[in-house]
LUMTIDREN-765816 format. One record per residue (C-alpha): residue in one letter; x, y, z negated. Coordinates in steps of 0.02 Angstrom, whole numbers, padded with zeros to 5 digits, always signed. Each point is the difference from the previous one (the first is absolute). Example, Ala and Ser with C-alpha at 12.3 -4.5 7.8 and 13.67 -1.06 7.14 Angstrom:
BEGIN
A+00615-00225-00390;S+00069+00172+00033;
This chain:
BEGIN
X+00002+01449-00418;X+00093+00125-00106;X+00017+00192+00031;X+00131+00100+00032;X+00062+00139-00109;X-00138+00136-00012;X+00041+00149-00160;X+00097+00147+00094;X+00014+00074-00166;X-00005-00073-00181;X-00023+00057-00192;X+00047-00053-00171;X-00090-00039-00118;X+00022+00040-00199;X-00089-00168-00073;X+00116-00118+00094;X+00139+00069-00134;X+00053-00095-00158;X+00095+00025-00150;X+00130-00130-00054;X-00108-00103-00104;X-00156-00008+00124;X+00136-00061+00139;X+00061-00155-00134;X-00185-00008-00035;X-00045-00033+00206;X+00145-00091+00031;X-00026-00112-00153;X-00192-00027+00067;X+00071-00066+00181;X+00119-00134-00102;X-00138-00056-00122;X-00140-00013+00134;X+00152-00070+00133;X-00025-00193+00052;X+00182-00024-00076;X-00065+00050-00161;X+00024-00163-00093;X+00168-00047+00069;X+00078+00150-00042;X-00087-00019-00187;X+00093-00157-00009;X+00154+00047+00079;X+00015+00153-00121;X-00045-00130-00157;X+00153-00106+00068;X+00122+00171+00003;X-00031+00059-00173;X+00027-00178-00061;X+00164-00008+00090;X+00049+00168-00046;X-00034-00032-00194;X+00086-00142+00010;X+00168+00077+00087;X-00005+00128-00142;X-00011-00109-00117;X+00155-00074+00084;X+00061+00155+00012;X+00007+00023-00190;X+00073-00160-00014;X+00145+00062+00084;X+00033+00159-00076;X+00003-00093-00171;X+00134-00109+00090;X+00110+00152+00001;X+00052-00018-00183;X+00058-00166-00030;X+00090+00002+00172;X+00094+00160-00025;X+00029-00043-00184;X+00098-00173+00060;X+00086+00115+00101;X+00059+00117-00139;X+00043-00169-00085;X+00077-00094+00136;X-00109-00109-00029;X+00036-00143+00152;X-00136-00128-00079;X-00135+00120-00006;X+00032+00095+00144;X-00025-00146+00106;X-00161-00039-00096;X-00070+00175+00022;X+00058-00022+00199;X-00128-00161-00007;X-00145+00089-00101;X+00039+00157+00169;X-00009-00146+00137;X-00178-00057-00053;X-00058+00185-00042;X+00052+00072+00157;X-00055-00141+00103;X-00172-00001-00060;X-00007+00184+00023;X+00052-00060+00180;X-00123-00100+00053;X-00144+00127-00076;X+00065+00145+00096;X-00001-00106+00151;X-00206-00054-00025;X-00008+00173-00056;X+00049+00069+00188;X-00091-00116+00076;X-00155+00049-00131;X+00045+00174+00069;X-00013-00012+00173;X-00140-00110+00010;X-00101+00141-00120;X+00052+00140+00139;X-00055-00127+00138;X-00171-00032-00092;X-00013+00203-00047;X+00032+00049+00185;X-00126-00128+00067;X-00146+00058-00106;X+00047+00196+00018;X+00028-00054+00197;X-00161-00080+00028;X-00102+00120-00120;X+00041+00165+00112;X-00028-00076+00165;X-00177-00066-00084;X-00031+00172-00063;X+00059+00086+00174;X-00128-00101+00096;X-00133+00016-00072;X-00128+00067+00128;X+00019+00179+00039;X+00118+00046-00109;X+00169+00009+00062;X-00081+00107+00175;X-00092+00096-00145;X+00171+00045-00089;X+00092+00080+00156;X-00095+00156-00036;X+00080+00025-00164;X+00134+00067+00020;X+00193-00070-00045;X-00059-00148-00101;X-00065-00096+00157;X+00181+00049+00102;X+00089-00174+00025;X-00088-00126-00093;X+00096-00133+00071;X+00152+00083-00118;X-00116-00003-00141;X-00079-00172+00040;X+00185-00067+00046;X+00152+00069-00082;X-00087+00090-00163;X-00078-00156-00036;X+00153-00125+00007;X+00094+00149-00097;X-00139+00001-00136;X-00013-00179+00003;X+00189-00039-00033;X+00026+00143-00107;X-00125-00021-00109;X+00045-00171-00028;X+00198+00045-00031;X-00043+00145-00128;X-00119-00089-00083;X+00089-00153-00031;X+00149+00103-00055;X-00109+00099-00105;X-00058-00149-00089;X+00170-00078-00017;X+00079+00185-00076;X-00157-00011-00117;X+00053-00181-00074;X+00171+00029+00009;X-00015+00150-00104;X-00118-00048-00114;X+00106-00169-00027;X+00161+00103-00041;X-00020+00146-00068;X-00036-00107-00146;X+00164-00101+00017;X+00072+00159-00005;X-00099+00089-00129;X+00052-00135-00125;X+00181-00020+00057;X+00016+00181-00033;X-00095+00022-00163;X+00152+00001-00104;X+00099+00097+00091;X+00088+00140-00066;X+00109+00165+00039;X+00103+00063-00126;X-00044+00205-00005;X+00110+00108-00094;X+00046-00136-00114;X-00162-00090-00035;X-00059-00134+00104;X-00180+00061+00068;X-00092-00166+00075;X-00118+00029+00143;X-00154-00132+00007;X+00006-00059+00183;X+00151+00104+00038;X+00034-00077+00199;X-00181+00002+00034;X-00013+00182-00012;X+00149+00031+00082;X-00081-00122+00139;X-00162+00101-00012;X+00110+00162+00011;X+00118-00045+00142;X-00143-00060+00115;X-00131+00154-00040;X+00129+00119+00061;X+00030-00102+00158;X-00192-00001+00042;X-00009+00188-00033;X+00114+00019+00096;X-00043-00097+00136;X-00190+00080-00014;X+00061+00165+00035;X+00136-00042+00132;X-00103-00118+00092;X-00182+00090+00006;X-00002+00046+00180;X+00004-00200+00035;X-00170-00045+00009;X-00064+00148+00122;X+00165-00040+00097;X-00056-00169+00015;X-00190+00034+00047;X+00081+00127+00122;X+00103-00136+00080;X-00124-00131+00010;X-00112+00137+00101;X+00145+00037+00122;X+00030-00147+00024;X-00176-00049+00057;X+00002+00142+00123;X+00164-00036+00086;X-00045-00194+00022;X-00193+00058+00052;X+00110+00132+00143;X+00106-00147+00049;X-00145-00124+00025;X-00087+00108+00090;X+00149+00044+00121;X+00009-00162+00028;X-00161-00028+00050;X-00019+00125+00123;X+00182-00022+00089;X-00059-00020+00183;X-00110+00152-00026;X+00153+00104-00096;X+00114-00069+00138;X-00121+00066+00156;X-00001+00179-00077;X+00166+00012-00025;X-00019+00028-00196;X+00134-00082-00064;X+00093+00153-00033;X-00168+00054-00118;X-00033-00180-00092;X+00172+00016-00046;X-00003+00169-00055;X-00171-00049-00095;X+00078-00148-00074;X+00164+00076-00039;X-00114+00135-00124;X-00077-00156-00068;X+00162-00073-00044;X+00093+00170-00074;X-00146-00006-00104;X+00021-00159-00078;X+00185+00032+00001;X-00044+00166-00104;X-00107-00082-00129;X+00154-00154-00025;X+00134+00122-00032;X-00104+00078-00148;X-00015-00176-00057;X+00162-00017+00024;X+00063+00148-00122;X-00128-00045-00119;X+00077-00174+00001;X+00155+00054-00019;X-00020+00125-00127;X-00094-00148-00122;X+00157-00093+00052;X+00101+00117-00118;X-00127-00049-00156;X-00038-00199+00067;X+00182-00048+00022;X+00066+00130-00138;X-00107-00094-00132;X+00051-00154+00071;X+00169+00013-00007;X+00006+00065-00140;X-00108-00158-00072;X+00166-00116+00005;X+00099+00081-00156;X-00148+00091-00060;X-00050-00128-00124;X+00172-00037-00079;X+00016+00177-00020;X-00159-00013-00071;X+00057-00128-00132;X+00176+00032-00010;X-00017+00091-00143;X-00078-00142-00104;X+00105-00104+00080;X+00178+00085-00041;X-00080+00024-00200;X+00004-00180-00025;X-00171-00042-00010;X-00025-00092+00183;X+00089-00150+00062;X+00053+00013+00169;X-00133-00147+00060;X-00141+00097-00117;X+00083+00161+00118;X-00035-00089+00157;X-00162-00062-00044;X-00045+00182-00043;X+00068+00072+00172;X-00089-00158+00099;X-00187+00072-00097;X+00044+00157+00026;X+00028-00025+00209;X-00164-00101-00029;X-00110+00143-00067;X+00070+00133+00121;X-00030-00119+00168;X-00170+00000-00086;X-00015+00205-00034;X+00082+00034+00146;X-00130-00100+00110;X-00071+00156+00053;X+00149+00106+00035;X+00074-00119+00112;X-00173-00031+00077;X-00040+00203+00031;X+00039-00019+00169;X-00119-00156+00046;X-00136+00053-00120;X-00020+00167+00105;X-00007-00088+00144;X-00119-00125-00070;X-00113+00160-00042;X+00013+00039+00147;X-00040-00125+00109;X-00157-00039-00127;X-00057+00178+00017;X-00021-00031+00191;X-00069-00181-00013;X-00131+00043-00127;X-00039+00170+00063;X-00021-00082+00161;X-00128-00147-00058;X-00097+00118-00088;X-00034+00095+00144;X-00047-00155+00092;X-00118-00056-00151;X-00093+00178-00001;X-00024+00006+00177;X-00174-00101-00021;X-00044+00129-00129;X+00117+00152+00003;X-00108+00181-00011;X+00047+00090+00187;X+00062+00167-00006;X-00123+00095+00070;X-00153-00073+00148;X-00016-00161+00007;X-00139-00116+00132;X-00069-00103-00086;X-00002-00193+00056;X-00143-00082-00068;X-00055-00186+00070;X-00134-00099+00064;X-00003-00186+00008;X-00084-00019+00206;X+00031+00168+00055;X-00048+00115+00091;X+00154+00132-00002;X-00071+00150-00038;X+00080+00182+00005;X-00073+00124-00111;X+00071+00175+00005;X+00165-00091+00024;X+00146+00174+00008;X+00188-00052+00035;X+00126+00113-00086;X+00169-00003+00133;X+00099+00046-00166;X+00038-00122-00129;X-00053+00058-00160;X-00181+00045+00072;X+00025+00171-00108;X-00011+00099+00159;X-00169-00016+00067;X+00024+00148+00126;X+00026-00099+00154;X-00088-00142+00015;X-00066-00116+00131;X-00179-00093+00005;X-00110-00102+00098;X-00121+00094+00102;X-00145-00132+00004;X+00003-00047-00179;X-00063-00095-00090;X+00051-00146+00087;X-00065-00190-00017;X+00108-00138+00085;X-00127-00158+00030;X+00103-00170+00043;X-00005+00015+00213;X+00022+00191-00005;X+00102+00080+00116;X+00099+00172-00036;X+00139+00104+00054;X+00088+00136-00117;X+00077+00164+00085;X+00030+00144-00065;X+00053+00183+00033;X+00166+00027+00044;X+00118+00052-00168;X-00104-00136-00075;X+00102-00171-00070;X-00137-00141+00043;X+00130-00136-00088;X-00045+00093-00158;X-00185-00064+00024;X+00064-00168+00052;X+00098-00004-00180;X-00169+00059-00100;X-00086-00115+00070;X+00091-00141-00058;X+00042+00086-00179;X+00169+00069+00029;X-00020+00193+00033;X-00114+00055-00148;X+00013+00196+00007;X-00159+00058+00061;X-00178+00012-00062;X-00171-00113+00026;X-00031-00188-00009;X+00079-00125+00114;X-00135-00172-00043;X+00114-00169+00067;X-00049-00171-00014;X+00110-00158-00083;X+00193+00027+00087;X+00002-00170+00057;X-00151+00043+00145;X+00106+00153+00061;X+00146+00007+00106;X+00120+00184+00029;X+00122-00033+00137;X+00141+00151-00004;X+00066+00061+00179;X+00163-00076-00068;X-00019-00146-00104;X+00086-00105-00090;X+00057-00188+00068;X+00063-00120-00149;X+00179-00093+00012;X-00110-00139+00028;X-00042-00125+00138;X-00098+00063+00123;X-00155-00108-00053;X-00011+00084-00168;X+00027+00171+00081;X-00173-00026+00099;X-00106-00053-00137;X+00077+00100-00158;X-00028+00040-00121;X-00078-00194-00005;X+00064-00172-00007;X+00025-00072+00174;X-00106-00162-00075;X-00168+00097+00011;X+00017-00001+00188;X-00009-00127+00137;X+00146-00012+00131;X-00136+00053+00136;X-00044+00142-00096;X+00189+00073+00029;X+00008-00048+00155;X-00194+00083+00073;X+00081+00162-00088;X+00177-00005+00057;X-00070-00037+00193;X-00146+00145-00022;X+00128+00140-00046;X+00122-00038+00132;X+00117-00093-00109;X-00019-00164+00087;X+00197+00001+00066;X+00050+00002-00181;X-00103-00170-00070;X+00142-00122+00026;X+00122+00119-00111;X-00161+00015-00143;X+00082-00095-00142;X+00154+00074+00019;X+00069+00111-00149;X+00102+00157+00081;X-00007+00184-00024;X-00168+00019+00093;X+00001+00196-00047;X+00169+00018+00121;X-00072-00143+00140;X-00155+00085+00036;X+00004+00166+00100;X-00151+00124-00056;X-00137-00093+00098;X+00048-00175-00056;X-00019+00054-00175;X-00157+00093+00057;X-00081-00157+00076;X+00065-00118-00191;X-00085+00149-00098;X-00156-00045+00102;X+00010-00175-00003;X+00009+00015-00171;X-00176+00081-00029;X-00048-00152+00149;X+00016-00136-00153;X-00025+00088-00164;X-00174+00089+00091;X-00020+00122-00133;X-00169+00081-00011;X+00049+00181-00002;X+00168+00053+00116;X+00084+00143-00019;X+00105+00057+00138;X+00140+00136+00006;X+00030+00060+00157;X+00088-00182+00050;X-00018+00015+00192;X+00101+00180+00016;X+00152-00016+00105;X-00058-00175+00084;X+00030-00063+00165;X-00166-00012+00094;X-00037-00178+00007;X+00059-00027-00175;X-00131+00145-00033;X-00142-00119+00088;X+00040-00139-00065;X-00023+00037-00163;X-00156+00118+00013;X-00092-00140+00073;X+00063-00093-00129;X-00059+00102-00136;X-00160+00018+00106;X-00027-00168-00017;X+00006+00002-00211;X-00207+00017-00007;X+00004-00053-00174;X+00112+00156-00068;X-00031+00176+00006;X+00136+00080+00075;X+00074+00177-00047;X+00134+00056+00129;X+00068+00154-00089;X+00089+00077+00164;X-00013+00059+00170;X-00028-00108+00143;X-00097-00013+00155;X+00024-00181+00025;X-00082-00022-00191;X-00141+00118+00043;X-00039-00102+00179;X+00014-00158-00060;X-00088+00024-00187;X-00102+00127+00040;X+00018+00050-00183;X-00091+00153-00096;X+00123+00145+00004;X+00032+00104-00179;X+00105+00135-00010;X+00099+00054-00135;X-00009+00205-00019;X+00152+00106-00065;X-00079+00087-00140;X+00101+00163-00065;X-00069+00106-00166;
């Protein structure tokens, strides 16, 4: 079964940080090694098509713009209605590709967010690590934010600013030659002489959308730690109200509503703090993001009026000119009116990649100061040589320590221990070393393969699963025969329960302390692990519960048993060798 929370303290850790380009780099390496890998090849292979194709379109249009505002100037009824024709079939094609190009869209974010999805819950479980990451510090606070909301954000994000990215990038490229040749004659006449400008409109496009992203660069910088600020808030107010919930009967019986809500309340002022900076940094890129874009409507017939008003542009040549000028600044002014999402796209990848990193180097990250060492064996025994267990995480202050008295230790399949300890010492601290979560200390901890040992926690974990799959995980109920469930169920004093076995309920809130006691039990009955590591599971029992299950665990001849705890009922019925763990201070 799982353990319970065990780091009272944690650390950061300097190697777990990355720069902008190592986050695209990590977050790249989860798409590309992702099973969705090829689908989202293909479905970006489709998008570009469609989105070269609607540009071309696009162009199409805009060239429309002269021969239908010239029959205009002409009154020209004939082709007027011919140019309203050539607009039907233009502008229903582009129709129909912006509709497959939504649907392109979504199904791209659906595909990213799957891969990302299933990529950082692979990554979280691998063995060890997430228990391993709680004692570093703020990276391992709220995962299920990280694994949850960051991702989908990333996900749907990235997908949205890229695709837009890509689309400015055609868009522009594909008109600021429409409009670099429509302008290329133009001319302004300067103190009498008529001065032409090569690409007159396309500098002025260039111009007018620089000084909007300046702009919006120096208005809008305090985005993107805003944003990372949020998302952190956020997590903490959501992890407060989980837990709240969670613990309502025990809140209610102390009469610490008045507190949780005072707790909670902090939680949310925080948030609240953090969204009215956004806010104001919104508002002020407001003033440059709607300026400019106001401002976009007469700013390229102002632009042109002058050429216009000489003589030298017709007034379909003049609409043509404004239509590839609107063109090229949507295009330039991709990233202006994207600040605001791009910082929050930062953001959220800072967190996401920072965060998968972390996971990746916890099989090989350097520790901060002692560290046991775990080495392994493939039949055992467990041996403990000059095993020392830091109570601070970090292991950088050795000063007060705690050790076994009788080491070195070998554990033979069949032996029988108890751990105690002196008082001030934290024996669940030994219980996590042992099984590779607590590694601040010093000496050699020697473990055979994981799948012959077994750590039950004092509090463990029960899956939202049936009660069948709760006895017998982390296996497949398959492996076992119905007998087999039913010999352990009846042996641990579960026997009441074996008509309701299949059913799939919230176990973890059905059970009282004992009950879940007596499944944890059970539990070693069928998997029969060599080596069983015990934490102090019996403390706080009722009596016969207690016997029941020491004869139970009496009865497991093939397993050595370490009962890392105190009790007299263990000690009767096991008759186990006693070790002591010593409070050591320099």
């Amino acid at each position: 079964m799982a353990q319970g929370n065990l780091s009272t303290e944690t650390i950061g850790h300097p190697s777990f940080d990355l720069d902008f380009k190592s986050q695209l780099k990590m977050m790249g390496n989860a798409f590309w090694t992702s099973r969705v890998r090829g689908r989202l090849i293909a479905l970006m292979a489709a998008l570009l098509t469609i989105i070269l194709v609607t540009a071309y379109g696009q162009v199409k249009l805009n060239e429309w713009n002269a021969p239908f505002y010239n029959a205009l100037e002409r009154r020209d009824l004939n082709a007027f209605l011919h140019q309203l024709e050539v607009f039907a079939v233009i502008a229903g094609s582009l129709l129909l590709l912006n509709v497959f190009q939504t649907w392109l869209n979504q199904m791209t974010a659906l595909n990213m967010r799957e891969g990302l999805a299933k990529d950082m819950v692979d990554q979280w479980f691998k063995p060890g690590r997430a228990a391993r990451l709680s004692g570093f510090g703020a990276i391992a606070i709220n995962p299920d934010q990280r694994l949850h909301d960051d991702v989908r954000n990333l996900a749907e994000s990235s997908t949205a600013l890229a695709i837009g990215l890509v689309n400015a990038t055609i868009l522009l490229v594909s008109f600021i030659g429409v409009l670099w040749s429509l302008s290329a004659g133009f001319a302004v006449q300067i103190s009498g002489k008529m001065v032409e400008i090569p690409g007159y409109m396309v500098w002025a496009a260039l111009i007018y959308a620089g000084s909007a992203s300046l702009l919006s660069n120096l208005v809008g910088y305090r985005l993107v730690p805003l944003n990372a600020e949020r998302y952190s808030k956020e997590a903490e107010l959501r992890f407060s109200l989980m837990r709240a919930s969670e613990n309502l009967t025990a809140i209610t019986l102390a009469r610490g509503e008045k507190n949780e809500r005072h707790r909670i309340g902090e939680d949310i002022n925080a948030v609240l703090g953090v969204i009215r900076g956004l806010a104001m940094a919104l508002t002020h890129l407001t003033w440059v993001s709607s300026g400019y874009g106001w401002l976009a409507i007469v700013a390229p017939i102002l632009i042109a009026a002058p050429v216009y008003f000489s003589g030298n542009l017709t007034f379909g040549g003049l609409m043509m000119a404004v239509g590839a000028f609107n063109q090229v600044n949507v295009a330039l002014r991709w990233y202006i009116d994207n600040f605001g999402p791009i910082a929050a796209w930062k953001a959220t990848l800072q967190r996401v990649s920072v965060f998968r990193n972390a996971l990746i180097q916890m099989d090989s990250v350097e520790r901060h100061g002692n560290a046991i060492e775990i080495e392994k064996t493939s039949d055992g025994p467990v041996l403990l040589t000059s095993v020392e267990i830091c109570p601070e995480a970090g292991g950088q202050d050795m000063s007060r320590i705690f050790r076994l008295r009788e080491a070195p230790v070998e554990i033979h399949v069949g032996d029988r221990l108890m751990v105690n300890g002196d008082q001030g010492v934290n024996r669940r601290l030994f219980f996590a070393a042992l099984a590779g979560l607590w590694p601040w200390g010093r000496g050699t901890i020697t473990m055979p393969p994981r799948e012959e040992t077994l750590f039950i926690a004092q509090h463990g974990y029960l899956p939202a699963a049936p009660l069948r799959e709760i006895l017998c995980y982390p296996r497949s109920p398959q492996k076992f025969k119905e007998q087999d469930f039913l010999d352990a169920m009846q042996k641990c004093g579960l026997g009441h329960i074996i008509p309701r076995m299949d059913d799939n309920i919230r176990w973890d809130k059905k059970f009282d302390s004992d009950e879940q006691a007596c499944v944890r039990v059970a539990n070693a009955l069928l998997l029969k692990p060599r080596w069983l590591f015990i934490d102090d599971l019996l403390e706080g029992l009722e009596t016969e519960t207690v016997d029941t299950l020491s004869a139970v665990l009496a009865g497991m001849t093939d397993s050595a048993i370490v009962y890392i705890g105190r009790s007299e009922t263990i000690l009767q019925v096991l008759s186990p060798r006693v070790l002591h763990l010593d409070l050591i201070k320099a």
